[in-house]
C-alpha positions in Angstrom: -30.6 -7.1 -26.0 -32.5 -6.2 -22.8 -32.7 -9.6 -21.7 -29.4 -10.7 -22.6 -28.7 -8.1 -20.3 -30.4 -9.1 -17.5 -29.3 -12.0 -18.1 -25.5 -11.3 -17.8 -26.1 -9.3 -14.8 -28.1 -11.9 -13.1 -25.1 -14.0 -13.9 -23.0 -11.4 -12.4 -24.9 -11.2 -9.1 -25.1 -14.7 -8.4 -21.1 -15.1 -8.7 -20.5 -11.9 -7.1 -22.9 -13.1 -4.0 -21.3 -16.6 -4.4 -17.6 -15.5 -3.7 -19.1 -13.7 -0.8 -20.8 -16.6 0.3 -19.5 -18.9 4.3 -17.4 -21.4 3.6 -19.1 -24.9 2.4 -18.1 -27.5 0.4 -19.6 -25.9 -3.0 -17.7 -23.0 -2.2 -14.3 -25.2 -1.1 -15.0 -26.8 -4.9 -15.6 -24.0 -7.2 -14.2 -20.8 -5.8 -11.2 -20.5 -8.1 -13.4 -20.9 -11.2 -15.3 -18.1 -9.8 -12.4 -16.1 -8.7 -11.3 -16.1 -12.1 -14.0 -15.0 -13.6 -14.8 -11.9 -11.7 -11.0 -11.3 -11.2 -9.6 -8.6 -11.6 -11.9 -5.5 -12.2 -15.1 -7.7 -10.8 -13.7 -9.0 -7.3 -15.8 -8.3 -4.7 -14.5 -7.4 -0.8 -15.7 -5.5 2.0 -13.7 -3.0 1.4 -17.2 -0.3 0.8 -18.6 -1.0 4.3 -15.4 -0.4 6.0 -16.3 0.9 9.3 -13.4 3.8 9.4 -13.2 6.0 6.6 -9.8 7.2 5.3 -7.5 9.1 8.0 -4.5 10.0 6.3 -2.5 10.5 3.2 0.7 7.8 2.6 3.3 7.8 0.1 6.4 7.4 -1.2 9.1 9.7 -2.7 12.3 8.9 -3.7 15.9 10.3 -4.6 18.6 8.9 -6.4 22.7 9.6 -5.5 24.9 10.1 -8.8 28.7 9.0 -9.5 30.0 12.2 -9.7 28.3 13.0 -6.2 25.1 14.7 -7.0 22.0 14.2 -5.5 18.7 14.2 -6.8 15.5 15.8 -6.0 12.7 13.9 -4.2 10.3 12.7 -6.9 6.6 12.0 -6.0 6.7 8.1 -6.5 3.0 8.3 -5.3 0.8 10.7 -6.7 0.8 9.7 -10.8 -1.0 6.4 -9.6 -3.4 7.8 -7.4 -4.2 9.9 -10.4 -4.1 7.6 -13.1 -7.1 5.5 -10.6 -8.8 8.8 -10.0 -9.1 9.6 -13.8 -10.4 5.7 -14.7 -12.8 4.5 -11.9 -14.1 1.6 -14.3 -11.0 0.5 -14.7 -8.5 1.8 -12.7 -4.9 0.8 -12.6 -3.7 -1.7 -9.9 -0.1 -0.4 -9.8 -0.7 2.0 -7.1 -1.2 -1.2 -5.1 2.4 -2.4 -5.2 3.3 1.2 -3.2 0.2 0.5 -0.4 1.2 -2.9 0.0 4.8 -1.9 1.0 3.6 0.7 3.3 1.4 -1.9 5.1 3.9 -4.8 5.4 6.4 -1.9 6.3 3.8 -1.3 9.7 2.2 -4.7 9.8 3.9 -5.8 13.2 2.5 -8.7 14.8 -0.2 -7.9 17.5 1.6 -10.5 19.8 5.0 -9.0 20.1 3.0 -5.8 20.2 1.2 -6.6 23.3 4.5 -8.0 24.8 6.8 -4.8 23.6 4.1 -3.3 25.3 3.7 -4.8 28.1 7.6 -4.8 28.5 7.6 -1.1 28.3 5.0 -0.7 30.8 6.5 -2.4 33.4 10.1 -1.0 32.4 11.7 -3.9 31.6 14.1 -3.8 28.5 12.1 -4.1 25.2 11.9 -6.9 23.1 14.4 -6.0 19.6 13.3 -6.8 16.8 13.3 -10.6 15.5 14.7 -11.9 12.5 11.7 -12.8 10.7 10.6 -9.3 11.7 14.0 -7.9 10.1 14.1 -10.0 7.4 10.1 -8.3 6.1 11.2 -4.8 6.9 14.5 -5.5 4.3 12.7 -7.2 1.6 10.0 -4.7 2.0 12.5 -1.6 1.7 14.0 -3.7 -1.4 10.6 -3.8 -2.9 10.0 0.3 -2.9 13.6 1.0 -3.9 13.3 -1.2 -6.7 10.0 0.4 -7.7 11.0 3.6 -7.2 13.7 3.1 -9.1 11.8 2.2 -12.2 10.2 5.3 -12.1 13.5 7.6 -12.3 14.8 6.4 -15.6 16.0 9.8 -16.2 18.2 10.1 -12.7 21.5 10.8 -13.2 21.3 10.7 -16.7 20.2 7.1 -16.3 22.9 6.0 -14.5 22.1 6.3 -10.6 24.6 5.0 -8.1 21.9 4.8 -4.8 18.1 5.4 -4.5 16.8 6.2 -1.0 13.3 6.0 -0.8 11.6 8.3 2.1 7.9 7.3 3.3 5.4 9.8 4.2 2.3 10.2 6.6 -0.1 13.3 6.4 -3.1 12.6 9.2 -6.0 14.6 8.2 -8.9 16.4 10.8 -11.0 13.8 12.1 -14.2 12.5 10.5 -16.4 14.1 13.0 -15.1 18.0 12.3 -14.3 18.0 8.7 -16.7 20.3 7.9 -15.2 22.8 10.6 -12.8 25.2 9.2 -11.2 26.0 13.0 -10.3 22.2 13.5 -7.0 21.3 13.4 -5.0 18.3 11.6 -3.7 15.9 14.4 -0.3 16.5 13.6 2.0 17.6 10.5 3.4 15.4 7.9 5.2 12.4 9.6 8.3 11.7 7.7 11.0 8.7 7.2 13.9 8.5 5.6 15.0 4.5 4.5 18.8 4.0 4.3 20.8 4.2 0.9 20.8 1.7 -1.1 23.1 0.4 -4.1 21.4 0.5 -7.7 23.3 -2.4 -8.7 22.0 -4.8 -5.5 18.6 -4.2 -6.7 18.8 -5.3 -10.4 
C-alpha cells in the first residue's frame, strides 16, 4: 500500500508540475488530458504565492419586490458559500465562484480606456462614456447576479416575487502592515451599491 502510494503521488506531482510547465509542443499536445485529470479539486494556479494578500470583504445581497407592493428584506446572497468552503477545505464547493466572478467582470474595466478616461479627466476634457461592449458586460453581468440571487429566495413573496434588486458590497479591511494594531483604522466603511430593479419574469 505504501508504494502504491507513492506511486500515485509521484503521478500526482509530475502532472501537477506538467500543467505548470512553459508552453512547448508536449504541453500544446497533451494539456487537456491533463487538465482533465487534475480538474476540478486538483487544478493547480498561482493563486498561493499571490503577492497581495486579501484587502477586503465583497458580496452580494439581494431583495425581492412583491405584487401586492411589499418589499423584502436584504438576504445575505454571500455568506452561506463562503461558509459552506470554509467548513470543507478538501473539497470545497465552487458555487461561491459564480458570485466573485460577477463582482470581477462587474469592475474589470479595460486598462486602455482607463488610462484614456484618465487621461481625459486630467487634462479636463469631457470623459469618454461608456462603450457598448462595455454596457453590454455590465447588463449581462447584473443579469447573472439577479438570476442567482434569485434562486436563492425561493421563499420571497411567498414564491412569487415581481422584481429582485441585487445590491453589491465592499468592506476594506486595516492594511496588512498594522493588523496586529488595535488603534489602526479600516480605510473606509462599507462601500455600498444598489443595481436597478429588475423584472422576475425577464430573467427566467
Amino acid at each position: 500500500m505504501l508504494l502504491v502510494g507513492a506511486a500515485l503521488l509521484g503521478v500526482y506531482f509530475f502532472l501537477a508540475a506538467f500543467s505548470q510547465a512553459p508552453l512547448s509542443p508536449a504541453k500544446i499536445r497533451y494539456a487537456d488530458k491533463v487538465n482533465g485529470l487534475l480538474s476540478p479539486y486538483l487544478t493547480q494556479d498561482w493563486m498561493l504565492f499571490a503577492p497581495e494578500p486579501v484587502a477586503d470583504d465583497r458580496g452580494i445581497l439581494a431583495r425581492a419586490s412583491c405584487a401586492n407592493g411589499e418589499t423584502t428584506s436584504f438576504y445575505d446572497v454571500t455568506t452561506p458559500y463562503i461558509q459552506r468552503v470554509q467548513r470543507d477545505r478538501f473539497f470545497p464547493s465552487r458555487i461561491s465562484r459564480i458570485i466573485s466572478s460577477g463582482l470581477q467582470a462587474l469592475h474589470n474595466d479595460d486598462p486602455v480606456l482607463n488610462r484614456v478616461r484618465q487621461e481625459e479627466a486630467k487634462h479636463k476634457k469631457p470623459v469618454l462614456p461608456p462603450l457598448p461592449f462595455e454596457e453590454r458586460s455590465r447588463k449581462d453581468t447584473i443579469r447573472l447576479l439577479s438570476r442567482f440571487s434569485l434562486s436563492q429566495m425561493p421563499d420571497a413573496c411567498g414564491g412569487k416575487p415581481e422584481k429582485i434588486q441585487v445590491r453589491l458590497y465592499v468592506h476594506e479591511f486595516r492594511p496588512w502592515s498594522k493588523r496586529n494594531d488595535p488603534e489602526a483604522k479600516e480605510k473606509e466603511p462599507v462601500r455600498a451599491e444598489d443595481l436597478n430593479w429588475l423584472k422576475v419574469g425577464d430573467l427566467r
